[in-house]
Structures are given as C-alpha cells and as structure tokens.
DSSP file (Angstrom, degrees, kcal/mol; ACC not computed):
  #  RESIDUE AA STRUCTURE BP1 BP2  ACC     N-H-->O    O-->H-N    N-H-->O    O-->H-N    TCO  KAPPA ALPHA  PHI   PSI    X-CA   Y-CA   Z-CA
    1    1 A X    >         0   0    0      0, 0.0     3,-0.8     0, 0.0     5,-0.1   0.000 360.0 360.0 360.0 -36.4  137.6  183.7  216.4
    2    2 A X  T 3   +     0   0    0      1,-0.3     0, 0.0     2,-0.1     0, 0.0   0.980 360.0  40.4 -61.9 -55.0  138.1  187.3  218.1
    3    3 A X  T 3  S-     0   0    0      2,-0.2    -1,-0.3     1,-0.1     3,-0.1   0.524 119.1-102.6 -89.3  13.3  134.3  186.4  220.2
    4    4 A X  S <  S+     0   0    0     -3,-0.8    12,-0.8     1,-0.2     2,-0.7   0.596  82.6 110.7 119.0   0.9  134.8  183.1  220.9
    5    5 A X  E     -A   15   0A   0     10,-0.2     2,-0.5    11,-0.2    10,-0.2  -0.820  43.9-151.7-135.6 118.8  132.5  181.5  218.0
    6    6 A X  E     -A   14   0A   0      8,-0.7     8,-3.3    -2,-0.7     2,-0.5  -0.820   0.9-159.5 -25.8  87.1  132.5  179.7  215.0
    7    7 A X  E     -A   13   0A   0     -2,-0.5     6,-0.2     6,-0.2     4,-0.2  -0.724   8.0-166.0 -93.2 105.2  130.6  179.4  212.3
    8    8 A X        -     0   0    0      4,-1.4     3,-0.2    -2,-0.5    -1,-0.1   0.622  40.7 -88.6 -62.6-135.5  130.4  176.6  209.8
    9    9 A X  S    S+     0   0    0      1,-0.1    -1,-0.1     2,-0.0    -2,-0.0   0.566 123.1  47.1 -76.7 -23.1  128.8  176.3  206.3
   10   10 A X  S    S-     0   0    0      2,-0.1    -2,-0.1     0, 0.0     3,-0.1   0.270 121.3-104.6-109.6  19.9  125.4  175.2  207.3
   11   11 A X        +     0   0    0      1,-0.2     2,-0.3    -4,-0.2    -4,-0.1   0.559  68.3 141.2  90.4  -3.4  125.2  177.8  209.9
   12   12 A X        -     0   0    0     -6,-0.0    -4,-1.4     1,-0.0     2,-0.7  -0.783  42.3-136.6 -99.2 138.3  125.7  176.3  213.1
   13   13 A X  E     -A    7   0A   0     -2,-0.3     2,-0.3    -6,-0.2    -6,-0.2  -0.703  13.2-163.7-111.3 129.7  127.7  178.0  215.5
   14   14 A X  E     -A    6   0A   0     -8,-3.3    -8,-0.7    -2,-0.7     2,-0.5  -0.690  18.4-132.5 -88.2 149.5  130.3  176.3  217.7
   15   15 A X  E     +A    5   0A   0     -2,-0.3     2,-1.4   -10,-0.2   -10,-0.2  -0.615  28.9 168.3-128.2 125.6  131.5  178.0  220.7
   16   16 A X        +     0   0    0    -12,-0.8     3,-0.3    -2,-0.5   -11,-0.2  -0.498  35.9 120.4-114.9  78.3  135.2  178.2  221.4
   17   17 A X  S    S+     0   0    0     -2,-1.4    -1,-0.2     1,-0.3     2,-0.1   0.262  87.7  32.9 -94.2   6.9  135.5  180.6  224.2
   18   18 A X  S    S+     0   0    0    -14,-0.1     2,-0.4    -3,-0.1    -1,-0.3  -0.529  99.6 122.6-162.6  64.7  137.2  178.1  226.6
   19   19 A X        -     0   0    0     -3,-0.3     2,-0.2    -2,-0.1    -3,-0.0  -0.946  55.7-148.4-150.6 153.3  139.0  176.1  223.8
   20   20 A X        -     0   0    0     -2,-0.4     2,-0.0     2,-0.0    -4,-0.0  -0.418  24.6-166.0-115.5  69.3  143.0  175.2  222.9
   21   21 A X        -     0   0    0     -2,-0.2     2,-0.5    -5,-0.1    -2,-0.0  -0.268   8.1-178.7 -74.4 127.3  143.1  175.1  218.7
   22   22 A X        -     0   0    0      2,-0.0     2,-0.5    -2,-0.0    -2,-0.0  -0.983   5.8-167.1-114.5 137.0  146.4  173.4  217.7
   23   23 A X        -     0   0    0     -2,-0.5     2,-0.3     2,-0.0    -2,-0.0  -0.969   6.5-150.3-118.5 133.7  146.7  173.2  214.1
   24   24 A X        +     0   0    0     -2,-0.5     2,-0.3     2,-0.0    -2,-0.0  -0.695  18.8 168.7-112.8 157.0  149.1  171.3  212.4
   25   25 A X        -     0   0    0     -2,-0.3    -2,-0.0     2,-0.1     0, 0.0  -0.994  37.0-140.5-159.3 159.2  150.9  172.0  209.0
   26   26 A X    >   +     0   0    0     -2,-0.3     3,-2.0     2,-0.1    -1,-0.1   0.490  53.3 146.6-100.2  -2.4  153.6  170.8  206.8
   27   27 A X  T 3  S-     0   0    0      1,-0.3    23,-0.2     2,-0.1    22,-0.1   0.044  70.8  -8.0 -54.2 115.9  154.6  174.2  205.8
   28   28 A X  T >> S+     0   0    0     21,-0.1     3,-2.2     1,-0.1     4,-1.3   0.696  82.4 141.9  91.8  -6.3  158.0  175.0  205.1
   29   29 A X  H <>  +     0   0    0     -3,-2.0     4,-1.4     1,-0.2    -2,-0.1   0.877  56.9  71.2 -68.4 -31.6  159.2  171.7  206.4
   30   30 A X  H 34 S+     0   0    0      1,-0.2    -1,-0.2     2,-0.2     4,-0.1   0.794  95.0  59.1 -43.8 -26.8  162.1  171.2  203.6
   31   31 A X  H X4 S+     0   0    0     -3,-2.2     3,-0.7     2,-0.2     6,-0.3   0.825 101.9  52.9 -74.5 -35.7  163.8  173.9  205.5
   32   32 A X  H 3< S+     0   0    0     -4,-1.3    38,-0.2     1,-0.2    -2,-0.2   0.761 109.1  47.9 -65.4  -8.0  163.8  171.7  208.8
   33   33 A X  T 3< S+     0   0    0     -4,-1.4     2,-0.9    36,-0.1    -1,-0.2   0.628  84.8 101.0 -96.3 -13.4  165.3  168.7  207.3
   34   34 A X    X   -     0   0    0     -3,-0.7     3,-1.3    -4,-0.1     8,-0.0  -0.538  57.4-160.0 -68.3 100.0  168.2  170.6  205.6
   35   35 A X  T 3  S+     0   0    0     -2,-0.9    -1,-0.1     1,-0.3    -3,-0.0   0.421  85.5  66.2 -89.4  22.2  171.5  170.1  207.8
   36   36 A X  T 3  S+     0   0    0      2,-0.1    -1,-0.3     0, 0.0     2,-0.2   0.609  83.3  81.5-105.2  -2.4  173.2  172.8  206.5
   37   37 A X  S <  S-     0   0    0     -3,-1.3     2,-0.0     1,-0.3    -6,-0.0  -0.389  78.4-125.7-105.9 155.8  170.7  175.7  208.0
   38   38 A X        -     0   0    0     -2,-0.2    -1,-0.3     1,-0.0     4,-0.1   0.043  29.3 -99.5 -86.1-174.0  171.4  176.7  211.5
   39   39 A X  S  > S+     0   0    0      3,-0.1     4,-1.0     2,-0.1    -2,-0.0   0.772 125.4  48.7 -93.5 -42.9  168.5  176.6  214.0
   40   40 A X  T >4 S+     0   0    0      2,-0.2     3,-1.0     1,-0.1     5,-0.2   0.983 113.8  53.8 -42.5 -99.7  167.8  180.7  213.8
   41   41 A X  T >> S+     0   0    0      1,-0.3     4,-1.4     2,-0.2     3,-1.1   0.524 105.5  48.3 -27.4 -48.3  167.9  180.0  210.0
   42   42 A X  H >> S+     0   0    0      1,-0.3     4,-1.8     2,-0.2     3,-1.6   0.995 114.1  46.0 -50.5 -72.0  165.2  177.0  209.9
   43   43 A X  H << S+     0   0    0     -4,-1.0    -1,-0.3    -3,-1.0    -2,-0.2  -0.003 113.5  51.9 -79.0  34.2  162.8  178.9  211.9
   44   44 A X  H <> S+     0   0    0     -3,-1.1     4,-0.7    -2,-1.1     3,-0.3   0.412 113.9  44.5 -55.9 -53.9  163.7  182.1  209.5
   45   45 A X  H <X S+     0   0    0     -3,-1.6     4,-0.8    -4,-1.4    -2,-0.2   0.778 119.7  42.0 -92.9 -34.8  163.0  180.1  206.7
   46   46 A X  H  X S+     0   0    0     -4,-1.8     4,-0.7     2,-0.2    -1,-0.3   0.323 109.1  54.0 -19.8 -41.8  159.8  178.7  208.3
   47   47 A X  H  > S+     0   0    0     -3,-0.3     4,-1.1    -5,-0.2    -2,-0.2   0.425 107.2  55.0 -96.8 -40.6  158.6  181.6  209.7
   48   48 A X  H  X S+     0   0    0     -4,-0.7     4,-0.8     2,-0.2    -2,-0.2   0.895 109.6  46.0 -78.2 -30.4  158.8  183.3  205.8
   49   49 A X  H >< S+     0   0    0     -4,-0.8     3,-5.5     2,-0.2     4,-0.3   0.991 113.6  51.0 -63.6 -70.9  156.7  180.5  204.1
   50   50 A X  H >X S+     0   0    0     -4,-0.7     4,-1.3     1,-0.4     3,-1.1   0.702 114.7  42.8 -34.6 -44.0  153.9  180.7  207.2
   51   51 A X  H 3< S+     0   0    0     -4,-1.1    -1,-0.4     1,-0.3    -2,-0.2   0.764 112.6  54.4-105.9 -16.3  153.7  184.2  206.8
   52   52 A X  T << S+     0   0    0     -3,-5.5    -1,-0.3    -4,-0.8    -2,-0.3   0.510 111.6  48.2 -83.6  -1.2  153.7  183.8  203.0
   53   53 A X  T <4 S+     0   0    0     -3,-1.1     2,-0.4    -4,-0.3    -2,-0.2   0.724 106.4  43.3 -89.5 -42.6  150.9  181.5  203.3
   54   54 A X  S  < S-     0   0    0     -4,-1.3    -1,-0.2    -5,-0.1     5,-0.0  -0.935  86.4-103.5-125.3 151.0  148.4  182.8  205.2
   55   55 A X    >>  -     0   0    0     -2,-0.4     3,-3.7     1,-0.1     4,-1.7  -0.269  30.6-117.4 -71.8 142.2  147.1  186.1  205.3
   56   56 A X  H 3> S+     0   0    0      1,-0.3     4,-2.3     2,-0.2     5,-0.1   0.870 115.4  59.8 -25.4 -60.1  148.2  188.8  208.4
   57   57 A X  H 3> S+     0   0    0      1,-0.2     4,-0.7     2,-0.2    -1,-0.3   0.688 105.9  45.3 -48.0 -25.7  145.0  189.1  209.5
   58   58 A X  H <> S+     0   0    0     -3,-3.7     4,-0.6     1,-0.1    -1,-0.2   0.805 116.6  43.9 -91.4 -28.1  144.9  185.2  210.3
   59   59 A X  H >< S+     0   0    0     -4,-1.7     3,-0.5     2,-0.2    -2,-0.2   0.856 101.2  65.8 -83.5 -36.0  148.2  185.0  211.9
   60   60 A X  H 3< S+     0   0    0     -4,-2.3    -1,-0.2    -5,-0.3    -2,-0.1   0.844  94.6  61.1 -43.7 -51.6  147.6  188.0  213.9
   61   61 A X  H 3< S+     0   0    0     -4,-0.7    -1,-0.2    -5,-0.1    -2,-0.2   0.802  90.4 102.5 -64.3 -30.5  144.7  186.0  215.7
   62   62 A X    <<  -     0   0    0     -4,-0.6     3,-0.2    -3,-0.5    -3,-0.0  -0.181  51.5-166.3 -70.2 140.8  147.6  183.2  217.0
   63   63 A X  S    S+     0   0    0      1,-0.2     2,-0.3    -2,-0.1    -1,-0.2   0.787  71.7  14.4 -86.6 -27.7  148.7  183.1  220.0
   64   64 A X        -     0   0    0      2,-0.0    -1,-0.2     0, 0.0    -2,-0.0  -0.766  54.1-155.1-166.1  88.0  151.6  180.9  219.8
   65   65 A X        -     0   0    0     -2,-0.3     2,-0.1    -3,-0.2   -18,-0.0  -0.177  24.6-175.4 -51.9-160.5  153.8  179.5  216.3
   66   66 A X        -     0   0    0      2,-0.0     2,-0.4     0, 0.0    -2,-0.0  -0.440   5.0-163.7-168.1 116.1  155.3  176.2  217.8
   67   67 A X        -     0   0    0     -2,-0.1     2,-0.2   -24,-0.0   -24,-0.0  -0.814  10.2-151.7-103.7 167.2  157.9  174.5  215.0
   68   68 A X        -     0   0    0     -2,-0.4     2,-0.3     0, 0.0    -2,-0.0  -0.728  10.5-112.6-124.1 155.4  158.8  170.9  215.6
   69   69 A X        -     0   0    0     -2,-0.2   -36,-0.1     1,-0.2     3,-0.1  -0.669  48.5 -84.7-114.8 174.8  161.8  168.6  214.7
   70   70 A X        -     0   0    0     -2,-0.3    -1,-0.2   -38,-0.2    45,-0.1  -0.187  50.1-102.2 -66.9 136.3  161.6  165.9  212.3
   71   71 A X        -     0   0    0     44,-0.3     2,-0.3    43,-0.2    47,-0.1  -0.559  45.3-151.4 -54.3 138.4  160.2  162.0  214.1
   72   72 A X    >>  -     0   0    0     -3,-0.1     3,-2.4    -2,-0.1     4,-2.4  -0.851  24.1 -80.2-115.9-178.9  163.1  160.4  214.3
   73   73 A X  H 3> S+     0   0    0      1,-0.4     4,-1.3    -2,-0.3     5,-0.1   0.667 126.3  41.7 -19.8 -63.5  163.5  156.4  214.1
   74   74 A X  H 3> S+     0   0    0      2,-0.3     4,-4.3     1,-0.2    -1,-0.4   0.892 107.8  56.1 -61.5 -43.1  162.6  155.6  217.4
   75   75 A X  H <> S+     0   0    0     -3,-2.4     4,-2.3     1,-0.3    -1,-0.2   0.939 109.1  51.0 -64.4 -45.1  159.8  157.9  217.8
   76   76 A X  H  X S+     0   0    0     -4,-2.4     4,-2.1     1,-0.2    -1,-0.3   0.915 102.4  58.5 -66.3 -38.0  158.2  156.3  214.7
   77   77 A X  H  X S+     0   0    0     -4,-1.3     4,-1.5    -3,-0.2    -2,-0.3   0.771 101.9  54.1 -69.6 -33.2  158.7  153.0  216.2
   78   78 A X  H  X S+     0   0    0     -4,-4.3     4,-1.8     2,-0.2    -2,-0.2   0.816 108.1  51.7 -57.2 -23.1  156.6  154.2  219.2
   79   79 A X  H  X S+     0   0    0     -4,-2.3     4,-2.0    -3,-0.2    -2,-0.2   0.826 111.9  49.3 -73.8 -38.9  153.7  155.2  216.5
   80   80 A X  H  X S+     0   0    0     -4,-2.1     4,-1.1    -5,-0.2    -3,-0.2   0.871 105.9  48.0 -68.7 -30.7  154.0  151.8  215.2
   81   81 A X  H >X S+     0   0    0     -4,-1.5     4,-2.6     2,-0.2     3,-2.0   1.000 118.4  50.5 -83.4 -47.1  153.8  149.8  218.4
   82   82 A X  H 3X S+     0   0    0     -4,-1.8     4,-2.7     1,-0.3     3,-0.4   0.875 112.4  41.4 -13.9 -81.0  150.4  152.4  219.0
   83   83 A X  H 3X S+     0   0    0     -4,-2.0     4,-1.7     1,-0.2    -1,-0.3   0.677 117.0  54.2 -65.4 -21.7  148.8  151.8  215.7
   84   84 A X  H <X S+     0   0    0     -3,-2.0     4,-3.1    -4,-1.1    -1,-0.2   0.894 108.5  42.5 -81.9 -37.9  149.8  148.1  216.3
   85   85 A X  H  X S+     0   0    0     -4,-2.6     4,-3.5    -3,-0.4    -2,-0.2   0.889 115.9  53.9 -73.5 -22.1  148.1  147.5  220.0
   86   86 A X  H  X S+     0   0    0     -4,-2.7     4,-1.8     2,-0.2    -2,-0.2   0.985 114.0  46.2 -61.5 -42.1  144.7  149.9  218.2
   87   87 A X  H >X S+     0   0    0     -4,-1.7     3,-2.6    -5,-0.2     4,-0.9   0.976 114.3  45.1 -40.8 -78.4  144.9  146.9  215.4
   88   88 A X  H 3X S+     0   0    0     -4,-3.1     4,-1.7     1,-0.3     3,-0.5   0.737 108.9  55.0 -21.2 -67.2  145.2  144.0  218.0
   89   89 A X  H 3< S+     0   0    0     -4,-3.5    -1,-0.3     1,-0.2    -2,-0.2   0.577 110.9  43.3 -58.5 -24.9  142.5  145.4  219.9
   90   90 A X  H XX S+     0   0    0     -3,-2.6     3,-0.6    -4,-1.8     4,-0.6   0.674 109.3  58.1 -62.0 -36.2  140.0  145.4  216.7
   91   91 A X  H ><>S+     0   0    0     -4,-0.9     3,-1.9    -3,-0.5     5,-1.0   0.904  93.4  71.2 -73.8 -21.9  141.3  141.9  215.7
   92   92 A X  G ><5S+     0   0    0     -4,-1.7     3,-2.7     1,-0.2    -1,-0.2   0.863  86.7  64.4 -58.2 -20.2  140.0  140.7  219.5
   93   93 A X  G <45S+     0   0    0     -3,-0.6    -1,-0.2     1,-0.3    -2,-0.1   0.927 107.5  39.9 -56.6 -41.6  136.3  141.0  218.3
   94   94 A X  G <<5S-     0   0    0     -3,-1.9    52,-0.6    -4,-0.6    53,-0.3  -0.082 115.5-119.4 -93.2  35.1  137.2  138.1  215.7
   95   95 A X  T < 5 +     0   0    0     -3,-2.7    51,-3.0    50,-0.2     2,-0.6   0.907  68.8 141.3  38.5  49.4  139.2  136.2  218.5
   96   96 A X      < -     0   0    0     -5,-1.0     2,-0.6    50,-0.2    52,-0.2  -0.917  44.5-145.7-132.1 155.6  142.1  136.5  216.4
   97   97 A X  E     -b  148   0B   0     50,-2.0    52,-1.0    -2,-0.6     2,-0.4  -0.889   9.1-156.0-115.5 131.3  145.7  137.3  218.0
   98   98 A X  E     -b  149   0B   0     -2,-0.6     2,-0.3    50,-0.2    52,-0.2  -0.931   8.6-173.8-113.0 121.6  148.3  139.5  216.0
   99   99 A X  E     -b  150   0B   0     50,-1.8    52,-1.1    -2,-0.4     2,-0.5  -0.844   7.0-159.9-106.4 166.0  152.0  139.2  216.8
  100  100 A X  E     -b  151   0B   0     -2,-0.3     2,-0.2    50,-0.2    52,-0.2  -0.971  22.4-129.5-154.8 117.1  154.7  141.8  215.0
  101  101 A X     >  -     0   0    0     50,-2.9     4,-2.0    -2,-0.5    49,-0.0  -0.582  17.8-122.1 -61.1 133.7  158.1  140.5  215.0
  102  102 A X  H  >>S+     0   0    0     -2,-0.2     4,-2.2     2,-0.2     5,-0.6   0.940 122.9  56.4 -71.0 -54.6  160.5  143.4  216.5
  103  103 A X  H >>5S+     0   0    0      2,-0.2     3,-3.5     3,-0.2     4,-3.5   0.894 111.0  50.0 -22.9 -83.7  162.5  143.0  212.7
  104  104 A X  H 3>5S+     0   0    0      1,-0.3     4,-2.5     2,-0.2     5,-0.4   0.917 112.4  50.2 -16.3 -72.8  158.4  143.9  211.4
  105  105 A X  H 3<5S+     0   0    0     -4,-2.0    -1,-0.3     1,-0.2     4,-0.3   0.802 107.5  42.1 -49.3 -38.2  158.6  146.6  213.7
  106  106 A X  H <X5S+     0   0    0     -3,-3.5     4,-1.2    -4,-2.2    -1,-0.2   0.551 119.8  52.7 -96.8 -20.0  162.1  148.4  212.8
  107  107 A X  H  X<S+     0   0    0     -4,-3.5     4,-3.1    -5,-0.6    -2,-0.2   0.981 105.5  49.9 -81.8 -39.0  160.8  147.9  208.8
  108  108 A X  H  < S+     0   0    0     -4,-2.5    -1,-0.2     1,-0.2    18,-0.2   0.685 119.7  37.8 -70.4 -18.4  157.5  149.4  209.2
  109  109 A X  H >> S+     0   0    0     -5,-0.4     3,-1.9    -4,-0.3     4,-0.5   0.944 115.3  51.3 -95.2 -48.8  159.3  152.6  210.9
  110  110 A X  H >< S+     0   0    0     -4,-1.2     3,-1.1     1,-0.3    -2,-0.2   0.924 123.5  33.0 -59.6 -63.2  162.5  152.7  208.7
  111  111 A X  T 3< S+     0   0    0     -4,-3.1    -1,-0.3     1,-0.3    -2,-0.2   0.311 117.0  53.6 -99.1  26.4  160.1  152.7  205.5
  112  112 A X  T <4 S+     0   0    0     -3,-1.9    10,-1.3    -5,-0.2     2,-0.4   0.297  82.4 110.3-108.9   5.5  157.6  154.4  206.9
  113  113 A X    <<  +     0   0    0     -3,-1.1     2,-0.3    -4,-0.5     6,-0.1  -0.587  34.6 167.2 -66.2 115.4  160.0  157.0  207.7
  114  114 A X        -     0   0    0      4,-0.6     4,-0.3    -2,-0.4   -43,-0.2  -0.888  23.1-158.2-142.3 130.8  159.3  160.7  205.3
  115  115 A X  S    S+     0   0    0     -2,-0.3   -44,-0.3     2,-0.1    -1,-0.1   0.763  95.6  46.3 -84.9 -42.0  161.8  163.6  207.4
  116  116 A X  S    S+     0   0    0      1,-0.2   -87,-0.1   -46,-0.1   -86,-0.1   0.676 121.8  28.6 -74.4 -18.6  159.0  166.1  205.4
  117  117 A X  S >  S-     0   0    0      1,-0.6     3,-0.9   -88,-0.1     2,-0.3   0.456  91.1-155.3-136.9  -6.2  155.8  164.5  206.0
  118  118 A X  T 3   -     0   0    0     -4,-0.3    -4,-0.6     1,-0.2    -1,-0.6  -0.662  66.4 -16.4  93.8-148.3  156.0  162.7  209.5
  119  119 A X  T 3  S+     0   0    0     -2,-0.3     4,-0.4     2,-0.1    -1,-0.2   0.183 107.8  91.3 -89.6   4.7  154.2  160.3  210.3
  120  120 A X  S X> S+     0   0    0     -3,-0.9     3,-5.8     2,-0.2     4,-0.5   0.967  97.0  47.0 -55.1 -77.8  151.2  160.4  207.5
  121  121 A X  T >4 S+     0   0    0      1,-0.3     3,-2.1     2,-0.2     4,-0.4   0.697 106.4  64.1 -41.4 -71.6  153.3  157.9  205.0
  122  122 A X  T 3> S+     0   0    0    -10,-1.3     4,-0.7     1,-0.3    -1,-0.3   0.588 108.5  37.0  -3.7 -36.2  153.8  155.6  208.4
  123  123 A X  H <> S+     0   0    0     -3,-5.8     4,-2.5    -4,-0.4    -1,-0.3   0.859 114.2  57.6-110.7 -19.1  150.0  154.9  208.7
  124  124 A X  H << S+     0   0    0     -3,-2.1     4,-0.5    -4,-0.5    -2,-0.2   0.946 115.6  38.6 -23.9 -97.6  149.7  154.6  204.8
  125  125 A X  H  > S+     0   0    0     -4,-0.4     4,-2.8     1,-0.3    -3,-0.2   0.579 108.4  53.6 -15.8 -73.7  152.1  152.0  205.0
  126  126 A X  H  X>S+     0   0    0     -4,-0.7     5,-0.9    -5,-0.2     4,-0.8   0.993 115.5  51.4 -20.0 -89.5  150.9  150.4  208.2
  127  127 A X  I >X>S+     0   0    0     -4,-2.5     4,-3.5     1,-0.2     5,-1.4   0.589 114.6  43.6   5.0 -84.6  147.2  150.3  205.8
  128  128 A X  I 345S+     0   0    0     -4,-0.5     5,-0.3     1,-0.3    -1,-0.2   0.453 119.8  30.8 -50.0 -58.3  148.7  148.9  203.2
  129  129 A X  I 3<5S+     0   0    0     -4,-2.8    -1,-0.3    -3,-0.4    -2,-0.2  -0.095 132.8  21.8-107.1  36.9  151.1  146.0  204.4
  130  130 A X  I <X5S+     0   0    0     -3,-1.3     4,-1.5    -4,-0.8    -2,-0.2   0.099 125.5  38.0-159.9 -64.1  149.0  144.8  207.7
  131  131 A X  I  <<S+     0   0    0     -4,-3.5    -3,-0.2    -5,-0.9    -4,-0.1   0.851 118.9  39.7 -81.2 -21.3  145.3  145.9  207.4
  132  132 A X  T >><S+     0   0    0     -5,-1.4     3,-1.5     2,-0.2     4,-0.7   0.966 118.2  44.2 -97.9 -35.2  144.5  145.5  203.9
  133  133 A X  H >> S+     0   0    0      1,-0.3     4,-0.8    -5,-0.3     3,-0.8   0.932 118.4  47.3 -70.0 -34.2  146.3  142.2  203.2
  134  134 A X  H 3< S+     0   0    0     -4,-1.5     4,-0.4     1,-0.2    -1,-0.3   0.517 110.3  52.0 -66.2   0.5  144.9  140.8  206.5
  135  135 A X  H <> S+     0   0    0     -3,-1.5     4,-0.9     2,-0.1    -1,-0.2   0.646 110.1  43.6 -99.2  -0.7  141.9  142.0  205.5
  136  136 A X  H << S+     0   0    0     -3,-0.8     4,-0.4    -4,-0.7    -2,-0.2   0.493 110.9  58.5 -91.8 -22.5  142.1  140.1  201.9
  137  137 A X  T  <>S+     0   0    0     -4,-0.8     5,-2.2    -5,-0.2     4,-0.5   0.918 108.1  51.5 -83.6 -39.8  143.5  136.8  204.1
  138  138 A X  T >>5S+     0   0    0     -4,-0.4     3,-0.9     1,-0.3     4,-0.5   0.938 107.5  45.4 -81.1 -88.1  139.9  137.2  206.0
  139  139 A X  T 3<5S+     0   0    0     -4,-0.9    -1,-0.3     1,-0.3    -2,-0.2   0.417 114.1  53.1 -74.9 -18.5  137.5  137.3  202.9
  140  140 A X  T 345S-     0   0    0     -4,-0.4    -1,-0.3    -3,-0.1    -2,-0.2   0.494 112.1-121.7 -86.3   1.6  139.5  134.1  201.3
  141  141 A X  T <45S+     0   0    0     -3,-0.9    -3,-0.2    -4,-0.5    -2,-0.2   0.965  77.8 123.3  78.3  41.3  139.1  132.4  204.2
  142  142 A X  S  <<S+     0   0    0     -5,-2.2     2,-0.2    -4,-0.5    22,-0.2  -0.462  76.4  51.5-125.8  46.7  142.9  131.7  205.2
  143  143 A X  S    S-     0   0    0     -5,-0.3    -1,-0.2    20,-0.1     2,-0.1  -0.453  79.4-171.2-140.2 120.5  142.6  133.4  208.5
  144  144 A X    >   -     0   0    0     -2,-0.2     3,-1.1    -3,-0.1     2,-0.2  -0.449  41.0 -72.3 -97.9 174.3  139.5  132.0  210.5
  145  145 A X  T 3  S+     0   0    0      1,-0.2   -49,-0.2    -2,-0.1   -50,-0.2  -0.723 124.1  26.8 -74.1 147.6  138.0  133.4  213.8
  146  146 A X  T 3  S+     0   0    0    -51,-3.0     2,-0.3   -52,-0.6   -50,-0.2   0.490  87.6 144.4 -12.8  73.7  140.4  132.5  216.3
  147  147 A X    <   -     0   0    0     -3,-1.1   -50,-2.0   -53,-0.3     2,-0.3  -0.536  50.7-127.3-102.9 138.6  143.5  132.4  214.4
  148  148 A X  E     -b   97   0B   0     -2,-0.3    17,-0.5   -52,-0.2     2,-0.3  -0.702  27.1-168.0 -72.8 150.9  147.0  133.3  215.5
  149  149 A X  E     -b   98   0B   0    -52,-1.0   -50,-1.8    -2,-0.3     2,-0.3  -0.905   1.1-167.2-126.8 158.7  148.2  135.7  212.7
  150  150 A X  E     -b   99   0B   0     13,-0.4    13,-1.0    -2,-0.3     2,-0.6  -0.961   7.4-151.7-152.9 120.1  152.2  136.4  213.0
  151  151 A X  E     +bC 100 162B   0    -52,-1.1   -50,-2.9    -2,-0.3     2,-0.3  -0.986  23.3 171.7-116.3 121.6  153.8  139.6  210.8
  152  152 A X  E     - C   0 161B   0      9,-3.0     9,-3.0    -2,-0.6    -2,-0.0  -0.902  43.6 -96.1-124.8 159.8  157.0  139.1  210.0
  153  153 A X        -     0   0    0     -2,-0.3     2,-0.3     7,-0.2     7,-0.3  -0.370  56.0-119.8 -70.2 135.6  159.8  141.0  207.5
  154  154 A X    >   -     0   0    0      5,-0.5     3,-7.4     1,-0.1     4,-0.3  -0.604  29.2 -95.9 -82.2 137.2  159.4  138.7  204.3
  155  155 A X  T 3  S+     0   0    0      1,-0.3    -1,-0.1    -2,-0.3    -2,-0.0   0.717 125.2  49.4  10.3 -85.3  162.7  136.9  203.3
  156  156 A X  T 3  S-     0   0    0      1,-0.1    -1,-0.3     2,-0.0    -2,-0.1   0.524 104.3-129.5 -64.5  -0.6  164.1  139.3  200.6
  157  157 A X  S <  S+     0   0    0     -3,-7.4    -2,-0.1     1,-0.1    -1,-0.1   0.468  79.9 118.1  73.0  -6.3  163.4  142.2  203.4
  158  158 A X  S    S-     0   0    0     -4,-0.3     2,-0.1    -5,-0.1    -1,-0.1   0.577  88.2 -37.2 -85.4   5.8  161.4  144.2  200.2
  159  159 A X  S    S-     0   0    0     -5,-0.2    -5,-0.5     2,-0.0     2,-0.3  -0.602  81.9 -46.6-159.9-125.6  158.2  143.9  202.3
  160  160 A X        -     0   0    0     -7,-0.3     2,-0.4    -2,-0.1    -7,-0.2  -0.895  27.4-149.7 -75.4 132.6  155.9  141.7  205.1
  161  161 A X  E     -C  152   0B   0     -9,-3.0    -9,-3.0    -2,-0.3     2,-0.4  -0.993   3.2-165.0-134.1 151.9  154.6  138.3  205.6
  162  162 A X  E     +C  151   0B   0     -2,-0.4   -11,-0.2   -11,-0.2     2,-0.2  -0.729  14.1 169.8-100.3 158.5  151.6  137.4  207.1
  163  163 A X        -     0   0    0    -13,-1.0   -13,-0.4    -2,-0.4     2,-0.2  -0.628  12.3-165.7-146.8 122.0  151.3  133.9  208.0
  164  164 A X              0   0    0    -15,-0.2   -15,-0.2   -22,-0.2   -66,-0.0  -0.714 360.0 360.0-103.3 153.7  148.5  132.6  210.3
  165  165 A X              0   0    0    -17,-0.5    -1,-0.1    -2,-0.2   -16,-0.1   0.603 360.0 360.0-159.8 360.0  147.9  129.8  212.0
C-alpha cells in the first residue's frame, strides 16, 4: 500500500496510486447502539476494538477512521425504495409491473431493521419475502409475462403477500 500497488494471490498487480479505499466493518458496533455511553465514550470504546483487531502496522497506513451512527427507520426505508426501483427495473425485461404498498414498505424497513448490522439483514429480507417467492410464483406459472404483481403486508402483519394479476 505504502508504493501505490497491490498484489493479489495469483500475482497480478493492481495499481492504486490515484485511488480512495473505504472499507467498511462492523467492529465494535455494540458500543454505538448502547444509549447509555456518551459520544467520546462510543468512539473510546470503538476505537479500542479497531486497534484490538488489526495489527499497528495496518492502521498506521490509514488515513482517516470515520465511525457512523446506526440507519435509522427512515434511512432504511430509502434502501428499500432503492432495492425496490433495481427489482422493478429487472422485472421490465418480463413486462411484468411491481407495486409495494407504502404499509410493505414501512414492514420491510421496521423488520429489516438490525441497530448492529445495518442494512445487510434489510436485503436478506428484501431476498427472501419479494425475490424468491416471486421467483417461485414465476416457475408455477401464477405470474405470466406481463402480469401486474402488487406486495402487500399480509393480513396477520407476520409477513408479505404477493398477489398478481
């Protein structure tokens, strides 16, 4: 990193003389969710893991720690409507049109909501209750090429429904 190059495993060398590396990590993140720690104190407590983690020498090379606060509700509801228009825009290939009810929309953030892990569980979730069962509706043949599909919060609120039509 100190000249500007990279090597990998098979020997090819990148070079990142011009480059911005952000690296992201979950380290230490129990202390940011705790609302009994101070602000000083979080980044103490933050600061002690990271440096317990990685060796001097690696940390030495960084330019710049940068800690983050937890997504909160909203922010997560902007990742959903994201991950929703990237969906959409895959389903136009099969002429098929996805709506997400705004209810759909405030469950998928609320239980896709982790204060420790972000936004990871959020696109699990997303997977899970959108892509794979509309991809299961697809291969039985209950969603056709140009089929409305409509996700909505299911009755009992304990998941999704799809329903196309």
């Amino acid at each position: 990193l100190d000249d500007g190059r990279l090597t990998d495993g098979q020997g090819r060398t990148v070079d990142f003389r011009n480059v911005i590396m952000i690296m992201t990590s979950n380290l230490g993140s129990q202390f940011l969710i705790d609302p009994e720690l101070s602000d000083d104190q979080k980044s103490l407590a933050v600061m002690e893991t990271v440096r317990s983690a990685f060796k001097p020498e690696f940390l030495n090379r960084l330019d710049e720690i940068v800690l983050f606060d937890s997504l909160s509700v909203e922010e997560l509801g902007f990742i959903v409507d994201l991950n929703i228009e990237k969906l959409t825009a895959r389903l136009e290939d099969k002429r098929l049109t996805l709506g997400v009810t705004p209810a759909a929309r405030l469950w998928l953030a609320e239980h896709g909501y982790d204060p420790v892990y972000g936004a990871r569980p959020l696109r699990r979730l997303m997977q899970r209750e959108i892509d794979d069962r509309l991809a299961n509706l697809l291969l039985a043949g209950e969603v056709n090429d140009g089929s409305q599909v409509l996700v909505d919060v299911s009755q009992d609120k304990s998941s999704l429904a799809i329903a196309a039509s």
